[in-house]
N, C-alpha and C positions, 0 to 999 in steps of 0.2 A: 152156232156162229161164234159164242165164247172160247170155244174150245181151236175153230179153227184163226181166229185174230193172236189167241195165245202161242199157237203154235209158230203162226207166222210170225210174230214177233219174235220168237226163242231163234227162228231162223236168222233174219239179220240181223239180232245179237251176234250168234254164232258167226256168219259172214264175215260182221267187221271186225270181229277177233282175230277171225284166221288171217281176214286180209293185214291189219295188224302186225301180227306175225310173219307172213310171209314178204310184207314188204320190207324188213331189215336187208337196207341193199347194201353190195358189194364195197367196202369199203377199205383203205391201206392208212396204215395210221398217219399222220400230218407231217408226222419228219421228211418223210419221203415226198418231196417235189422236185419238178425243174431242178439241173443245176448242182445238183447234192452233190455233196464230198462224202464218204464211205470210205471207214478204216482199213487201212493195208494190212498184211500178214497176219489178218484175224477171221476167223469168220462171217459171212454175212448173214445177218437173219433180218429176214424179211416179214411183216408181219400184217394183219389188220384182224376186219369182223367180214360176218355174212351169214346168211342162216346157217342156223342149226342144222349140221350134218349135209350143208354144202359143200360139191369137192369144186377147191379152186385152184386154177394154174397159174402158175408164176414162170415169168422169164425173164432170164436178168442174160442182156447179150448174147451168148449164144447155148448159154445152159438153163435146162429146165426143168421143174422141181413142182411135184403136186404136193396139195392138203388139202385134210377134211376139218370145216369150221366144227369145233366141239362145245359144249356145254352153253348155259342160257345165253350169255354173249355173243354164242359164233364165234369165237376166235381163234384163227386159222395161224400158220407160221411154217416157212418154212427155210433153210439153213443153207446156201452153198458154200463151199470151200472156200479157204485164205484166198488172198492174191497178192499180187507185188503191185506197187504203184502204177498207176495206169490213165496217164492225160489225157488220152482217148475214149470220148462222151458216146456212156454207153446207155441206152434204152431198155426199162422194164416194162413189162407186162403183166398184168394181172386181169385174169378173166373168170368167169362164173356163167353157165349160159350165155345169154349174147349180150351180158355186159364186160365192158373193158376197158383198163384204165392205163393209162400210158404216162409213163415219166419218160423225159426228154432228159439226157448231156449228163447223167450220173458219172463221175471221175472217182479214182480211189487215190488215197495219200493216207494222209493225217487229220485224224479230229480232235479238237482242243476245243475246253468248256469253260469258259468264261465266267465265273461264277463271284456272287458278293455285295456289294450293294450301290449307291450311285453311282462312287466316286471309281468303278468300274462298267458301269453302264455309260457315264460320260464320253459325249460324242465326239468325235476325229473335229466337224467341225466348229465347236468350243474351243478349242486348245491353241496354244501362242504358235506353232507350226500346221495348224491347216494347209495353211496354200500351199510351203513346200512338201506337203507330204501327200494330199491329193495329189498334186502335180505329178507323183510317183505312181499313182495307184491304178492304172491299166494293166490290172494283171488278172487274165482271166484266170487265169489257176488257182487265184485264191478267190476264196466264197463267204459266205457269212447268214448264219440263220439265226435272226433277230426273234425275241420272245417277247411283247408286252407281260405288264403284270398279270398275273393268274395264282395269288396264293388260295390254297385251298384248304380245307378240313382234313379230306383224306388223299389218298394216293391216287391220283386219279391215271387213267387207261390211256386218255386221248387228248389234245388239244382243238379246244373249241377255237372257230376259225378269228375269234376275235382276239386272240390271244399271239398270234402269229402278226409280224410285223411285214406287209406288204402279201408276196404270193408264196413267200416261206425264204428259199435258200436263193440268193442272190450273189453276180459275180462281180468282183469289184472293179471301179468304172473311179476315175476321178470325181465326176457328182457324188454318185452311189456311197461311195467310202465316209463324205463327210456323215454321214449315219448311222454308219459301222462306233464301235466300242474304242472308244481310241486308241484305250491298253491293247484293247483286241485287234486292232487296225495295223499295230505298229509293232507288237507281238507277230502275228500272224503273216503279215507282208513279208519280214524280214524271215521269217521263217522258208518261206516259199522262195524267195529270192536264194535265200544260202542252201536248200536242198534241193531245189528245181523239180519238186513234185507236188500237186494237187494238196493244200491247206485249206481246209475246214474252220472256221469259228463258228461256233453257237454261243449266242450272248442269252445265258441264263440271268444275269444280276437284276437286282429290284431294289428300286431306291426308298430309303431307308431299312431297309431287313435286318432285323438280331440274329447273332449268328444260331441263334434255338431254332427258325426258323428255316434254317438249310441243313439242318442234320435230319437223317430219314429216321421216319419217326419209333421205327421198331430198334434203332439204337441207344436209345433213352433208359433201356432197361440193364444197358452194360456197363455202367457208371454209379455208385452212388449218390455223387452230388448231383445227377444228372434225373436219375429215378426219382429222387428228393424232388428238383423241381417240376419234375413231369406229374408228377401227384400233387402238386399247389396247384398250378397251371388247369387239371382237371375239375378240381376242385372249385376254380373259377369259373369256369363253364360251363361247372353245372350248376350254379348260383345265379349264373346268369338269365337275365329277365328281357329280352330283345325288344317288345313291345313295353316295355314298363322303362328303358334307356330311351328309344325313340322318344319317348312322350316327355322325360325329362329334358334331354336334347331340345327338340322344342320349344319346349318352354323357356327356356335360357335364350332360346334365339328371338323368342317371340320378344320375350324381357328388352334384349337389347334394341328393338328394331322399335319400339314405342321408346327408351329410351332416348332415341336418334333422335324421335322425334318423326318418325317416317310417316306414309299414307297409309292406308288399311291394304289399299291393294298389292303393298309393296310386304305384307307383314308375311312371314312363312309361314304353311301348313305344315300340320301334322301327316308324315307321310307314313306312320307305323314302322316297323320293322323291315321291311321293304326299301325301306329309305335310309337305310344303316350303310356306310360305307364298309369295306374289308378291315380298315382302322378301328372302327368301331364296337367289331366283334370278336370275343378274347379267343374262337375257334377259327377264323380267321385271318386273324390281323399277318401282317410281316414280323409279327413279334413272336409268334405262336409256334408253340414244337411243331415244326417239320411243314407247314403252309406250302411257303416257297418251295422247297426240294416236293413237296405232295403235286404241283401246278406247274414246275416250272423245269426241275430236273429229271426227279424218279421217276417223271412221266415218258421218260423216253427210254428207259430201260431196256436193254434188250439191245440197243443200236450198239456195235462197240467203239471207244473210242483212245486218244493216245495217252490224254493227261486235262490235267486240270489248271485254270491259273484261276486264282484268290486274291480277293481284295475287299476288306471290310474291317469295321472296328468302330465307327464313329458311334452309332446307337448304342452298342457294347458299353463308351466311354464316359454316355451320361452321368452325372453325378446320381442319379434314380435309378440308375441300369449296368450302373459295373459293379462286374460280379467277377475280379479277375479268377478267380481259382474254378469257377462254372465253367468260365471261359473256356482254361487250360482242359479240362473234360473231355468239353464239347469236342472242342477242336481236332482229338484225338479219335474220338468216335465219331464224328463226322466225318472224315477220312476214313475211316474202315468200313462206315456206312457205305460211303460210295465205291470201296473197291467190288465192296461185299454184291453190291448189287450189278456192277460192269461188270464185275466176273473176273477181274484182274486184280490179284495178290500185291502189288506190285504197281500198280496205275500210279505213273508220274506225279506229283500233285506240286506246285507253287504259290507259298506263299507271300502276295505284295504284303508289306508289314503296314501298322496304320500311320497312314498317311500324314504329315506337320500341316498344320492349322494355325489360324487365327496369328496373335502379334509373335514376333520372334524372344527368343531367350536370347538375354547378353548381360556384362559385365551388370551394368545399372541395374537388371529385376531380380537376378539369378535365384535369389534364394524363393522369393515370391512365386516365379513361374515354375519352382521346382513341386510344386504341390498337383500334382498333373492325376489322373485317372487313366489318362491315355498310352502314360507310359507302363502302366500297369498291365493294359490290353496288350501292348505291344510283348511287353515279356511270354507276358499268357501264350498269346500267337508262337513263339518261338518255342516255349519249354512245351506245350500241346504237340508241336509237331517232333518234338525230343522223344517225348513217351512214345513213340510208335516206333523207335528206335529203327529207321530205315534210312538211314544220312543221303543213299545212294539214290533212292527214289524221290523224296522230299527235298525243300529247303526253303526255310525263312528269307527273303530278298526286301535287306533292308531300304525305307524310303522314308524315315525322318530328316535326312540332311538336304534333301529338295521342297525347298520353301517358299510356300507363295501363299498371303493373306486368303482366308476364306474360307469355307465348309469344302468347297470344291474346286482347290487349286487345278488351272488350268496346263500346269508341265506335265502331260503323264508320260508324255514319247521315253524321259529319260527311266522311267520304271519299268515299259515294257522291254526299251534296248536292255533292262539288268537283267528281266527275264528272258528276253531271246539266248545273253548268255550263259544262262546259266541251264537253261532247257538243251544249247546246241553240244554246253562241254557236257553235261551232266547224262541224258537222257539219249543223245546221237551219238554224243562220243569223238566230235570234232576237236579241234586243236583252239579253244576259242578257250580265253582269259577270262577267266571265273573262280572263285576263292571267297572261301571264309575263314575269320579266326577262331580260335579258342582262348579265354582267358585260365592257362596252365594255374597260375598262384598268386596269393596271396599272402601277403609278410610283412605284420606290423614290425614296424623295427623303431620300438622307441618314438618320438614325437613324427617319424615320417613311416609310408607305407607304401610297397613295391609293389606292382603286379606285375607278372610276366606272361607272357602269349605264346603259341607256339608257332607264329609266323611275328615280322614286321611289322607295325602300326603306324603311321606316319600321314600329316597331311599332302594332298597331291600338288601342292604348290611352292615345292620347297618350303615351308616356310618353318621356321625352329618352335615356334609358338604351338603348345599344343591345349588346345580347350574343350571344354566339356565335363569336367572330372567336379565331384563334391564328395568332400570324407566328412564323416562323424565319431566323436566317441562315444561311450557308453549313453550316453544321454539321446543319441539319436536325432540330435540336433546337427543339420547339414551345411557346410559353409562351405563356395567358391573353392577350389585348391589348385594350387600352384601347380604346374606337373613339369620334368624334363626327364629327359632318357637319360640314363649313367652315362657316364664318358668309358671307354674302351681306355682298358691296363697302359697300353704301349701310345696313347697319344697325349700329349701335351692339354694343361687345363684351357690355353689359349688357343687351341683347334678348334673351329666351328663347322670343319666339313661335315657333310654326310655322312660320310664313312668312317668319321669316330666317335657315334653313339651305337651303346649299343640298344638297337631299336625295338628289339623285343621285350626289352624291359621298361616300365614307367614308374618313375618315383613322384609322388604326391606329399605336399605339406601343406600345412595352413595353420596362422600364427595363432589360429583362434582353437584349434583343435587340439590339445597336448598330447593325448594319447590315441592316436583313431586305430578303429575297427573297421572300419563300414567304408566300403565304395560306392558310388553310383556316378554312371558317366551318358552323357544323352539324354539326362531323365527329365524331360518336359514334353509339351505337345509338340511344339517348336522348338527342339532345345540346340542351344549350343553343342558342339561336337565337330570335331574336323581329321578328326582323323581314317585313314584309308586304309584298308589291308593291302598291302607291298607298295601302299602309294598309290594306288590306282584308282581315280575318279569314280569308277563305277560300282567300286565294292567298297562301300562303306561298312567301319565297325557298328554292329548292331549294340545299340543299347543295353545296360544290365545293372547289374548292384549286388553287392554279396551279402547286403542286410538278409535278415528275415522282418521286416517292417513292415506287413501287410497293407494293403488297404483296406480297410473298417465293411467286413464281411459276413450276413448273419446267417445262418442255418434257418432260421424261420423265412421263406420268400416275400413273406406278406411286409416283410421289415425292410425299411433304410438305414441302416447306420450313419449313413455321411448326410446327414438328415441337411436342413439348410444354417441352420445351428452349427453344427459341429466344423459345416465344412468356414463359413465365416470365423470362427476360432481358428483353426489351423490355417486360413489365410491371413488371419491379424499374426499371429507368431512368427510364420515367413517374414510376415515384414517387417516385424523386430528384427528379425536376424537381420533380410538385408543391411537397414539400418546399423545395426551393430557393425557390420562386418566393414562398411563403407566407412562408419565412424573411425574405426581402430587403424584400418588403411591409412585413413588422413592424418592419426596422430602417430602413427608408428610408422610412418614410409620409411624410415633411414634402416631402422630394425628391419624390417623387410627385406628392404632392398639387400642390406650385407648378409640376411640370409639365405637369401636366393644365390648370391654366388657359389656356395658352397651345394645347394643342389643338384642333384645329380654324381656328385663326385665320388662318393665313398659306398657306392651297393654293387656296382661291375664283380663278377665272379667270374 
């Protein structure tokens, strides 16, 4: 009797194993729903799981394509040919035995990936043009597949369904849109509208994420500084005590809630580790190499698509988290990560620059709000995407001179219009007005200092006044500077038209600076700055400086240089200067003044 309870038991063990096993059903990975946009003139690969050494068929319209699921996952794929745009909603299939799964209204165009962190997740309906821009948004040709947060540990295969923002890919509806990505809404919309073919957005972004967090994580090891940090980073995780922080967590919380003054029944329990948010855990967090791109991007690998648009910098810009030279790394290999993985050498990529914040830069703080971190990010952003040296595929798209109070100013339509144009000149090849400058040189010339560009630089409002500029000498100390364009050879000193400066050139002084080296113009979170490349509203000059003035950067992770100390010191000195600079104004206006007539006059070559 022991021997046969034994045996029957080893049977339904074995039973529910198999059964187990055999019931991994038929499944297509989550990107594909209703609705989908699928890249044009690229391949299609199609993909999921199902048992092990299941053959499954696929039909995509009117071609049809078998595989066999391989290895422990089952995971099957199989690839039809490019196509050309196609607004006519076509139907997959996918079957295994008498299971089968149907996607309804598949169109092919364009896919664009949305990527970065709120202030790109930020909704259509937030922003100061809502209503007129829903009012625009019946168009079914453009779609949108929205991601909840999902950062993860490692690189994961699949998206759990919780992670999916409604039934997955949705087409826009004037309701529907206020939910859409705004930059993504207004990017995307206009795209569809000026090509008249099927657009795609996928909103990858996660509010709050460092940009460590969107590089895939096997590009960590192509950087030095990058390596560096990917081995602190490690090092922290494996220190890490999950159940020994819950219990401290806790207890702080318990602390404060006796504190209050509260009831027992209102006091918090100890939920263990289990009860750790994704913030909480340094393998986790939106902070963590590669999370986000692990949960939110590289999970869809394999799908192809057109390009990329970027938007991020705030967490970067913490005075505890900027790290500009990590930055400029990152940024570099995180774009070749992702080409590396689309499979395009070449994948379009846009960068929104970070975003202006908080109170504005003017006359009254200048030198005070000149102690920025953010502008620092900013540069990083730019010279990151320099190193990849692809001008043609890439581009910095500045958005400091759009300013509105807050963590999450509510204008973004006017960033995505920079990036529709600069994706339709750049990437399509359209006749659409887009430009950037270069700043050609530099030339101390005695108590004043030139630069020159290799286009125009000019506010878009006529206005002769040009602002944003600060010189220093050797001291490194930075003060307000005067700026005007040379007067052109053949025009009178008492011309003030347009067309007798010569525009490419700017001359800077400053009564307080005798000998300057050093430019920097834009440099705030909000800063002052007005001028345009050829004049044009939409192309604003990016931010820079031809210091090498670091921001206070250490090679040890574990360290803050710009500690809370340090940074209080060098915001007490900004405000000597301002002070200084405002006092000297007051007592030497007349000297000023007769100096400034003669600027501009004598650098014209």
């Amino acid at each position: 009797m022991k021997h046969i309870c034994t045996f029957t038991t080893f049977i339904l063990i074995l039973a529910t194993c198999m059964a187990d096993i055999e019931a991994r059903p038929l499944k297509l990975h989550s990107i594909f729903t209703n609705h989908m946009v699928l890249q044009r003139d690229k391949p299609i690969m199609i993909w999921g799981w199902a048992d092990k050494g299941a053959n499954v068929s696929v039909k995509f319209g009117k071609e049809t394509a078998n595989a066999t699921a391989i290895g422990e996952a089952g995971r099957w794929e199989v690839t039809f040919p490019a196509r050309g745009a196609d607004a006519i909603g076509k139907e997959l299939t996918v079957a295994h035995g008498s299971t089968l799964i149907e996607v309804r209204d598949i169109v092919i165009g364009d896919v664009w990936v949305m990527n970065g962190q709120s202030n790109m997740a930020f909704g259509l309906g937030k922003t100061s043009q809502a209503d007129l821009e829903s009012a625009q948004a019946n168009l079914p040709l453009f779609r949108c597949f929205n991601l909840k947060s999902n950062e993860q540990a490692s690189l994961q295969s699949d998206l759990p369904a919780d992670a999916i923002e409604g039934d997955g890919w949705t087409c826009s509806t004037p309701q529907i849109s206020l939910t859409f990505s705004s930059i993504g809404y207004s990017f995307g919309s206009r795209l569809q509208r000026a090509l008249q073919i099927p657009i795609g957005i996928i909103d990858t972004a996660r509010g709050g994420a460092s940009i460590e967090s969107l590089v895939p994580q096997h590009k960590f090891k192509d950087h030095p500084l990058a390596a560096a940090y990917k081995s602190y980073q490690d090092s922290v995780i494996a220190e890490f005590d999950a159940e020994a922080f819950a219990e401290k967590k806790w207890k702080n919380q318990l602390a404060q809630a006796k504190s209050k003054g509260l009831p027992k029944d209102k006091w918090p329990t100890n939920g263990g580790a289990k009860s750790l948010r994704s913030w909480d855990r340094p393998d986790q967090s939106p902070a963590h190499n590669g999370s986000c791109y692990n949960g939110m991007f590289g999970v869809f690998k394999g799908l192809n698509i057109k390009g990329v648009l970027f938007h991020q910098g705030f967490n970067n810009s913490l005075r505890t988290s900027c790290r500009p030279k990590l930055y400029r790394a990152l940024m570099k290999v995180m774009v070749e990560g992702w080409r590396e993985d689309f499979n395009d050498p070449a994948l379009p990529v846009g960068v929104i620059g970070f975003c202006a914040g908080g109170v504005s830069q003017t006359r009254e703080n200048f030198e005070a709000w000149s102690i920025s971190s953010g502008a620092y990010i900013r540069e990083a952003q730019r010279l990151g995407l320099a190193d990849i040296e692809d001008a043609k595929n890439t581009a910095f798209l500045p958005a400091h001179d759009i300013q509105i109070p807050g963590l999450h100013p509510v204008k973004k339509i006017d960033h995505a219009i920079r990036a529709t144009r600069w994706a339709l000149n750049r990437v399509y090849g359209k006749k659409i007005n887009w430009d950037s400058a270069t700043l050609v040189s530099v030339e101390p010339q005695g108590e004043r200092i030139v630069l020159t560009f290799d286009k125009p630089v000019m506010p878009d409002d006529m206005s002769t006044t040009i602002e944003g500029f600060s010189i220093a000498g050797k001291d490194g100390k930075f003060y307000l500077a005067h700026a005007k364009w040379p007067m052109k050879k053949d025009h009178g000193i008492h011309n003030t038209a347009k067309k007798s400066f010569e525009n490419k050139k700017i001359e800077l002084w400053s009564p307080l600076v005798a000998e300057p080296i050093a430019v920097r113009y834009a440099w705030a979170t909000s800063p002052m700055g007005n001028l345009k490349v050829n004049g044009k509203p939409w192309l604003p000059l990016h931010s820079f400086r031809t210091d090498n003035w670091d921001w206070p950067e250490s090679d040890d992770y574990s360290k803050i240089l710009m500690d809370r100390l340090t940074m209080k010191k060098a915001m007490k000195e900004a405000a000597e200067r301002l002070e200084f600079r405002r006092h000297e104004e007051a007592t030497r206006a007349v000297e000023i003044i007769d100096e400034l007539e003669t600027l501009g006059r004598s650098v014209s070559k």
